[in-house]
N, C-alpha and C positions, 0 to 999 in steps of 0.2 A: 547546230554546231557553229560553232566561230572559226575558221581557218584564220590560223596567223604561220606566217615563217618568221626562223631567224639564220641566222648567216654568219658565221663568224671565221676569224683566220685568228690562230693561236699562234703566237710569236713565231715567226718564221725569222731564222737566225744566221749568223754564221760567226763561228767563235776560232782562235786558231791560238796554238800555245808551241812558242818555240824558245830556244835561249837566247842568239843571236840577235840585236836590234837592227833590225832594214825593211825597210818599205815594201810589202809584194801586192802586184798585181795580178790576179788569175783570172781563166774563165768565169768563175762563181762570182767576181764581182772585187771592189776596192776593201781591202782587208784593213780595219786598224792593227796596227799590231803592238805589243805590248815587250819591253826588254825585261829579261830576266828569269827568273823560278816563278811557283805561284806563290800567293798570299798566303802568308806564315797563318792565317786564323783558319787555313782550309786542309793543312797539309800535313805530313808525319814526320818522323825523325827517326833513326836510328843512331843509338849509340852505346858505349861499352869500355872494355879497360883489352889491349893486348898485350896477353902475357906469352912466356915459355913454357917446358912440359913442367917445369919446378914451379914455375907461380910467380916468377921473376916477371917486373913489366918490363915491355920493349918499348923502345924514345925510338920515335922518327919511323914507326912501320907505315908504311901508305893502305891506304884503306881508301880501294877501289867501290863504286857503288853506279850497275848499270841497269837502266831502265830498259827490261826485256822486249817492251812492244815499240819505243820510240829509238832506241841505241841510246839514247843519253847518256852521258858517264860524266862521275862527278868525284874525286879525290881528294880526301884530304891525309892529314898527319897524324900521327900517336904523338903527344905532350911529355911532357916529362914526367909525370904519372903513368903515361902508359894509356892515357883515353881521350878519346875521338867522338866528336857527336857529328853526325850530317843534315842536318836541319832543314826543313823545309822542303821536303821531298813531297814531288805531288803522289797522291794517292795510286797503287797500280801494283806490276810483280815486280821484283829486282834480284838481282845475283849481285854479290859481296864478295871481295876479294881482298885477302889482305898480304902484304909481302914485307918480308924483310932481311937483309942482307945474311946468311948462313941457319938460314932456315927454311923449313918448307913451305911455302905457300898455305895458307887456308883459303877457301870458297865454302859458301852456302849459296845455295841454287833457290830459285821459285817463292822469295819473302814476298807475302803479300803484307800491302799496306793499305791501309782504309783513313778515311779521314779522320784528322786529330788521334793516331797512332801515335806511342810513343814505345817503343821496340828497344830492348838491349840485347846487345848481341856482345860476349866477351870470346876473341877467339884465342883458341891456344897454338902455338904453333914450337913444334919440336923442332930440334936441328937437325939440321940434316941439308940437302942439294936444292938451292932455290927453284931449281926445274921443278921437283918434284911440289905434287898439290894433294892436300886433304878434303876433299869435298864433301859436304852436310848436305843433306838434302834439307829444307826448311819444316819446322811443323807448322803443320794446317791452324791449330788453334796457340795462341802464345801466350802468356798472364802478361797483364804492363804493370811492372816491377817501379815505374818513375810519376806517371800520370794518377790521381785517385778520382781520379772523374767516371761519374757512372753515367752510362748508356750504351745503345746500341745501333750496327750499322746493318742496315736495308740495302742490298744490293739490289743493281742491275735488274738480273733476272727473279729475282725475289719479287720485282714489283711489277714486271710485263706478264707474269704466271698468272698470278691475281683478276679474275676478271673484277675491275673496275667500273660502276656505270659512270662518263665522264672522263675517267682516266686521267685523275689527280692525283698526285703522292701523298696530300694532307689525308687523304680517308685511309693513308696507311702509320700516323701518328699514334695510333692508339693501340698498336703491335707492343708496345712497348709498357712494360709494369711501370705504376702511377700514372699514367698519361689516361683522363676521360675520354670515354668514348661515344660522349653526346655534349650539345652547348646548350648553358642552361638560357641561350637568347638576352639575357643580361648584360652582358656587355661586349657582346659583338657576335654578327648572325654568319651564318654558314651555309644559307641559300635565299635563295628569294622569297620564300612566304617568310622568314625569319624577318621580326621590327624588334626594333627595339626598344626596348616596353618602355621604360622611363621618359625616353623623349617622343615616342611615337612617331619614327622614320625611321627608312630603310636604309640598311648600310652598303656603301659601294662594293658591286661587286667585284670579284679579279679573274683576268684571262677568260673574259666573257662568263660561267655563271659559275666558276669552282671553287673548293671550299679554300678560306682564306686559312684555315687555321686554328681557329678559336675556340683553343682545347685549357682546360685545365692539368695543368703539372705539380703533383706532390701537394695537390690541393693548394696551391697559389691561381692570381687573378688569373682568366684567361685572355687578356691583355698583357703578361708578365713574359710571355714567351720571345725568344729573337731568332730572326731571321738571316742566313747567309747564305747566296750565290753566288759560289766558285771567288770567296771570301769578303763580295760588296753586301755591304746591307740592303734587303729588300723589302724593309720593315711597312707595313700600310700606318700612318703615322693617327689615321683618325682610331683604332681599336684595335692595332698592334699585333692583326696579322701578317702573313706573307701577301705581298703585294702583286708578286708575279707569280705562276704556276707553269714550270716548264714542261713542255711536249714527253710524256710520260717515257719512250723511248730513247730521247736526246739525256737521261741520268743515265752516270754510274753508280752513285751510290747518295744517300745522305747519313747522317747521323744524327740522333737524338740526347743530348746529353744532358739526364735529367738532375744531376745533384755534383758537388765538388768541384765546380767549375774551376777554372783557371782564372786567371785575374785578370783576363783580356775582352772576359762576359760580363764584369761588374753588374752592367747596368739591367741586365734580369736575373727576375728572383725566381721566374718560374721553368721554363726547358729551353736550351739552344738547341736550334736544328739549324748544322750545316748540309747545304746540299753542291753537288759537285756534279756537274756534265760532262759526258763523253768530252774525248780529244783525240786529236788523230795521231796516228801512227804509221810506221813507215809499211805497216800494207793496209791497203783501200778497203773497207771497210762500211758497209750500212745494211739498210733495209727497207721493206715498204712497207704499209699496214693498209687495213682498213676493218673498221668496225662499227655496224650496221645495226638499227632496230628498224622493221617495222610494225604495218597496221596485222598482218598475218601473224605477227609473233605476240598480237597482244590478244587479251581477252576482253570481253566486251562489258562496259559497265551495265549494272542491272536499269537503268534509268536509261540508256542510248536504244530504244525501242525503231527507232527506224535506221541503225547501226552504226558500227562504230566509225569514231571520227579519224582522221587521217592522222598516223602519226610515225613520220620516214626520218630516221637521223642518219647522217653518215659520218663518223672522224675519220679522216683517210691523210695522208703525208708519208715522210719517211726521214733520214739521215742519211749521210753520206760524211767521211771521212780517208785524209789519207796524208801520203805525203806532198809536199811541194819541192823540198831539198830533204833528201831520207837524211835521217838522223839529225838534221838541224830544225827545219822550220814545216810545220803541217798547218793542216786546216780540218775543219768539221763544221757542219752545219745541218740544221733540223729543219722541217716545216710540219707543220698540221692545222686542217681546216676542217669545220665544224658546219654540218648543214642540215637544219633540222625543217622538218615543217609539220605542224601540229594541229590537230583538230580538237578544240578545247571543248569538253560538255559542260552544259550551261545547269544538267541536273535538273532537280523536281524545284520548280519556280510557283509559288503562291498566286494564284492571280485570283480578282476579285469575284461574289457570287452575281447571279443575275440582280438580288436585292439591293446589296452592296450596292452593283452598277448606276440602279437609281435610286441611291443615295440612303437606302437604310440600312442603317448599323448599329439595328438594334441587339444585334447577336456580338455584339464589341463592346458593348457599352462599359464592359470592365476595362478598357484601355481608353476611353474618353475620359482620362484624368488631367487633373492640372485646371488653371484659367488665363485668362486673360493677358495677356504682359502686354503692356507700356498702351497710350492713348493712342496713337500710331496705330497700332495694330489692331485696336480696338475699331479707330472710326474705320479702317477697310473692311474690315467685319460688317458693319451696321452699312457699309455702302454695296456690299456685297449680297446682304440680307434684305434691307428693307430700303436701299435705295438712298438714303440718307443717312448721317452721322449723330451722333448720340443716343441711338437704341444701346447699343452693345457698350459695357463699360469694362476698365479695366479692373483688373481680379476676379471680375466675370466668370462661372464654371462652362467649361464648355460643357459637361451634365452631370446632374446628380438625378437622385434616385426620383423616382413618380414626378419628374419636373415636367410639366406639357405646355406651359410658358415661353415663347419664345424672347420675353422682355427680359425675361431671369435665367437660363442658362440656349447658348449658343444654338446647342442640338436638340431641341423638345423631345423626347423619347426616344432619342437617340438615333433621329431622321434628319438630315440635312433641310429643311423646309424649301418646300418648292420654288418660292418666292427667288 
């Protein structure tokens, strides 16, 4: 057995998404912080037309839209058409309210939004006492009436159910219709015994040894694919996987969008996968893990005759989220570390016979092909043999058949000669 360990720390983070731009410092450490919504390539939208109970649209309705876990709330207006879009809403639940001066209220409670949603919602609202409210409850599943982009969203808990080995979301790419679910090692590898044949080298791997990606979509290159985290590109630029793999717990969700894109994907022909990370919320919010193999869980190769070799892994970390200012500014952050140690078999090795040993290989003599190459190698031959230089010449056999000569091929019957 060869013992070798490896060791590794899987992106340990700390992300924080508020509206308000100001500098915070907390115990968890010096926070960048970012002003605004998130990235329009990560996020959803809802929108629609408000009418009356006739079908008449209403100018100037306010169209409330609050974000259930963070309080966020975000308003805008009905146009003179009667519709309102809210754009760029991050992914989560939301409650909808819309008001207008001698009418009743509308609400829808519990919209869920996933990434690159696009949701219409047209509310009706009758006259009557603005006190008074008509509340929807939201359906679980909705058609997008606006977006013709096909794929699908992998949540959350969808993907910590999963026993994963590794615990990477790319071995969950292939959930999805069109999308391979092997690489054919052509143009870009998915583990470490993976080379790549054409150039014969190994490609870099990501987040210490997980899979980058390099899936075929709708039968395009698997280098065609693009990559987003919580809307940055995270593209590996040498064969156009994903470059980072985050802490399989720190996701909420990603999305596969395998055809119809939007014109903001131009630049691939084969699948976008946006992924999107937990964020915090105005209650505290994580967990811990740990996920273990060892030498007792494995079985023992048929060749490990004096037993099996060592092999202990641990993933362990956790999350952590919450508020800093409720409803204005939170925080979140992940850690996971990777602790393997392995006992490699070396398996059934050839080794030489006693004849072999001295030096006859008469039992070989079909693989004593070939002769000679270059004077160089020749005269070390002949000083190796006979002590001096030009016995042995070049294109010389090293043997052919009944030769017992050692002036005419290298090995005389296919024995190294004493000498």
């Amino acid at each position: 057995m060869i013992p070798h360990s490896i060791h590794e720390t899987i992106r340990p983070s700390l992300a924080t998404n508020f509206r308000p731009c100001r500098p915070v410092l907390s115990a968890l450490g010096v926070l960048l912080l970012a002003c605004g919504v998130a990235v329009a390539g990560i996020t959803a939208s809802i929108s629609g037309t408000v009418k009356d109970s006739t079908g008449a649209v209403l100018v100037g309705a306010s169209v409330t839209v609050t974000n259930v876990a963070t309080g966020i709330v975000q308003t805008v207006y009905s146009n003179g058409e009667g519709a309102y879009t809210l754009p760029a809403l991050p992914p989560g639940t939301y409650d909808l309210e819309v008001r207008q001066k001698g009418f009743k209220a509308f609400k829808k409670t519990a919209i869920g939004l996933h990434v690159n949603d696009a949701l219409t919602v047209d509310p009706l609202l009758p006259v009557g006492d603005v006190a008074e409210v008509v509340t929807v409850a939201a359906d679980a599943l909705h058609a997008e009436t606006i977006s013709t982009q096909l794929g699908e969203v992998i949540k959350d808990k969808e993907m910590t159910s999963v026993p994963l080995n590794g615990r990477s979301y790319t071995d969950l790419l292939a959930l999805q219709p069109g999308v391979s679910n092997t690489n054919s090692n052509i143009g870009g590898g998915s583990s470490v015994l993976n080379i790549f044949q054409s150039g014969g080298f190994q490609l870099p791997q990501v987040s210490g040894d997980q899979n980058p990606g390099n899936l075929s979509v709708n039968g395009m290159r698997e280098s065609a694919n693009g990559y987003l985290l919580n809307g940055v590109s995270v593209q590996e630029y040498g064969y156009s996987g994903t470059a980072v793999v985050p802490n399989l717990d720190s996701l909420a969700e990603f999305r596969i969008i395998t055809n119809n894109f939007d014109a903001a994907y131009g630049n691939f022909s084969g699948g976008q996968i946006n992924v999107v990370t937990k964020a915090g919320t105005n209650q505290i919010h994580g967990n811990v893990f740990e996920f273990f193999r060892n030498t007792s869980l494995d079985a023992a190769n048929y060749f490990d005759r004096n037993g099996r070799g060592p092999w202990h892994q641990n993933q362990f970390g956790g999350t952590v989220g919450g508020p800093i200012i409720k409803s204005k500014v939170f925080f979140f952050g992940d850690y996971q570390e990777n602790r393997r140690n392995v006992g490699v078999s070396t398996g059934a090795i050839t080794v030489p016979t006693s004849l072999e040993r001295g030096g006859d290989f008469s039992s070989l003599t079909g693989s004593l092909s070939g002769t000679v190459q270059g004077s160089a190698w020749a005269d070390t031959l002949s000083m190796r043999e006979f002590g001096g230089t030009g016995m042995i010449h070049p294109g010389e056999s090293y043997y052919s058949a009944g030769c017992t000569d050692p002036t005419v091929c290298v090995f005389p019957n296919g024995k190294c000669p004493r000498s």
